[in-house]
N, C-alpha and C positions, 0 to 999 in steps of 0.2 A: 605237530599234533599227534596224540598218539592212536597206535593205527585201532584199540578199542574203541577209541571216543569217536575215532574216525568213521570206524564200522558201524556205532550207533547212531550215530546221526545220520551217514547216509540209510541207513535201513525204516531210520524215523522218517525221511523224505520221502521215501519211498512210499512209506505205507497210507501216508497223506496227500501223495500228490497220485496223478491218475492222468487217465481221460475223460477230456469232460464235454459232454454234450446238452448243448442248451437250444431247446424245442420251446415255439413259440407262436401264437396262431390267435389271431387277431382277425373277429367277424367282422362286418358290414357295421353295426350298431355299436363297434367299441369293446365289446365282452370278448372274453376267449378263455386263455390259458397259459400257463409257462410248468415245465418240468425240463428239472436239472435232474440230470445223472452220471455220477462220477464212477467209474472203474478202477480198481486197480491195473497193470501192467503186470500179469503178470510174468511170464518170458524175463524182463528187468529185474523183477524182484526175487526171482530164482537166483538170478545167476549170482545177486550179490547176497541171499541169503545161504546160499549153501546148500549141504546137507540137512540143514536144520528148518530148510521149504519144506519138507517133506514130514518133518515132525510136528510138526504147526497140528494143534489142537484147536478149534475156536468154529461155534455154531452160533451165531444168534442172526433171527430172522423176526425181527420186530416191525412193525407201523405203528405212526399215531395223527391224530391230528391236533393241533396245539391250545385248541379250543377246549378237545378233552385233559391236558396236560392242566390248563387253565385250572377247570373246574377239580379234578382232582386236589390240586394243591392251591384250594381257593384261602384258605389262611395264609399261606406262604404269601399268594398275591396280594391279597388285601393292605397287606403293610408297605406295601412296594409304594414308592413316591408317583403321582397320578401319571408323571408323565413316562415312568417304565412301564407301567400298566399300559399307558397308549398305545407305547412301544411293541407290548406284547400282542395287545389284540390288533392292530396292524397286520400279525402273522397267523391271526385265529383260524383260515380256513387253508394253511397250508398244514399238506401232508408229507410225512415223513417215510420212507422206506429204509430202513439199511437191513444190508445181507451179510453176512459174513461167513462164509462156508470152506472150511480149508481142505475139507475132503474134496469138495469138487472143487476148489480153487474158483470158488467166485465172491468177491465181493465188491461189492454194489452197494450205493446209497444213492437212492432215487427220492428228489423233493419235486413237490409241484402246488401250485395256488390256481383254482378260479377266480379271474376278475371280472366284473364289471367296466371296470378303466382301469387298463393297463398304468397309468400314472400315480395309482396306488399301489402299485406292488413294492414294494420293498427289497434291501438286498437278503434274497434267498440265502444264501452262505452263511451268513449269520445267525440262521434259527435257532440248528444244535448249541450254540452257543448261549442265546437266551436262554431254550427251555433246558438246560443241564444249569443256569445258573439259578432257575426256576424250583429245580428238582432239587437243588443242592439247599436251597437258602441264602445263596449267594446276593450279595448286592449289583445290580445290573451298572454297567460302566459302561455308554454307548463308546467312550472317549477311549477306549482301550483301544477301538477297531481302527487300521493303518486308513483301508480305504472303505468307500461303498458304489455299490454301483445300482442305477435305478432306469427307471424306461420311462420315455415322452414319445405319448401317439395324439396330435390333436387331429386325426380324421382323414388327413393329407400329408405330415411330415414325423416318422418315427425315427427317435433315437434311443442310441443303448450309448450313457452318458457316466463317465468314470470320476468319482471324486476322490480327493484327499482329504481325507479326514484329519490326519495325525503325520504333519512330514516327519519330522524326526524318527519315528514307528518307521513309518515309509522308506525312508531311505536307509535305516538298518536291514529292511528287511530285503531291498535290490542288492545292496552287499551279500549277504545271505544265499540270495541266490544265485547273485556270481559266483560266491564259490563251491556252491552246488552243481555246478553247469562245470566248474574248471574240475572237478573231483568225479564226475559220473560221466563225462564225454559223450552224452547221450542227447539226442532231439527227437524222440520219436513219442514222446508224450504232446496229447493233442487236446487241441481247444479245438469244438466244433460247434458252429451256430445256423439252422435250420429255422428261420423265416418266414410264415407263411401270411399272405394278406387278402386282402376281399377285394382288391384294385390291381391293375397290372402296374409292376414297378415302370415311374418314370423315368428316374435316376438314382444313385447309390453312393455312396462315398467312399468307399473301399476299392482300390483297384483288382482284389483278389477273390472277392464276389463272383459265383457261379450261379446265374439265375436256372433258373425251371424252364421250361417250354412255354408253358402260358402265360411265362414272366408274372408271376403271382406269386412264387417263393425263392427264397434265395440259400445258401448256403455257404458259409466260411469258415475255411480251415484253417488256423495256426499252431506254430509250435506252443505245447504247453508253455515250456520254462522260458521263451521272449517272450511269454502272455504275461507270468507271475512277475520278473522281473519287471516288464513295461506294460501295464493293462491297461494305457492306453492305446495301444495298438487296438485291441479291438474295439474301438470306438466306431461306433456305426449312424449313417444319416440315410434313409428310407426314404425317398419323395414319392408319393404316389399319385396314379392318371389321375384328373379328375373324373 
């Protein structure tokens, strides 16, 4: 491989992969919340972008919510076959943050949805990807996406449940990331998940599960790149007291 192609791709990893912390908080009655926030590393992405960390130009400091994405580009929508339309408003009342600040070296994209029932939420990770194919005029292709992940709370037993969508996709993309992992020799990219509930945990599935004191929230940390490669790893099962 040659070592530009080399250099762009790892620098493309880079600037797409992160740490990622998923916050999640689940009332008495079912309703709560979920925000996802992805970081860059950057310490990592210095030392393999060089000299040229430093030259980095780029500010954008945008929100939105997808509902107003909707309405804005409501002729775009309208022609959409009914069920990308469903697809879309699915994610109507999630909000979007990204950061991108090079002078201070931060960026950040921060997503989050209120529910009602956590068993409608959707895979978060997916949005930018609708509303940019929204914005664009693109045609919506659920079938592109490798995998999805979704949440089951019936009251007493939560899960955070990993599907395949597309094996083929899928297992291109574990290749992918093995050789990402053999080319960066790096594991300090992090998956972290923060669990909070209205019952004291009975029991957990996770052996690497750090409860709270009150036993009412939990916390799990994994390496990013075993997460990307095997996101079943973070499969989680939640029993709660009665």
């Amino acid at each position: 491989m040659k070592i530009n192609l080399l250099k762009s791709l790892v620098i493309l990893f880079l600037t797409t992969s992160c740490h990622l912390k998923e916050d999640v908080y689940i009332s008495e009655d079912g309703s709560g919340s979920v925000v996802a926030e992805s970081t860059r590393d950057e310490s990592i992405y210095m030392k393999y972008l060089g000299d040229e960390y430093f030259a980095e130009q780029e500010f954008v400091d945008s929100a939105y919510v997808v509902k107003d994405i909707i309405a804005k580009e409501q002729k775009t929508f309208d022609v959409f076959l009914e069920e990308h339309q469903a697809l879309l408003r699915k994610y109507e009342n999630v909000k979007v943050h990204i950061k991108k600040d090079s002078y201070a070296k931060e960026y950040r994209t921060t997503i989050s949805t209120p529910f009602k029932n956590i068993n409608e939420v959707g895979d978060l990770s997916h949005v930018t990807d609708y509303v940019d194919d929204l914005q664009n005029n693109y045609a919506i292709d659920p079938s592109r996406k490798r995998t999805y992940f979704t949440y089951n709370f019936d009251g007493t037993t939560f899960r955070r449940i990993f599907k395949v969508l597309n094996q083929e996709r899928y297992d291109e993309y574990k290749e992918t990331i093995q050789l990402y992992k053999q080319i960066l020799h790096i594991g300090n990219f992090s998956y972290t998940a923060n669990y909070h509930f209205p019952r004291k945990i009975k029991s957990v599935s996770h052996p690497d599960v750090i409860l709270s004191e009150d036993k009412k929230s939990l916390t799990l940390k994994l390496p990013m790149l075993d997460c990307l490669e095997k996101p079943e790893l973070a499969f989680l099962e939640v029993v709660l007291e009665d």
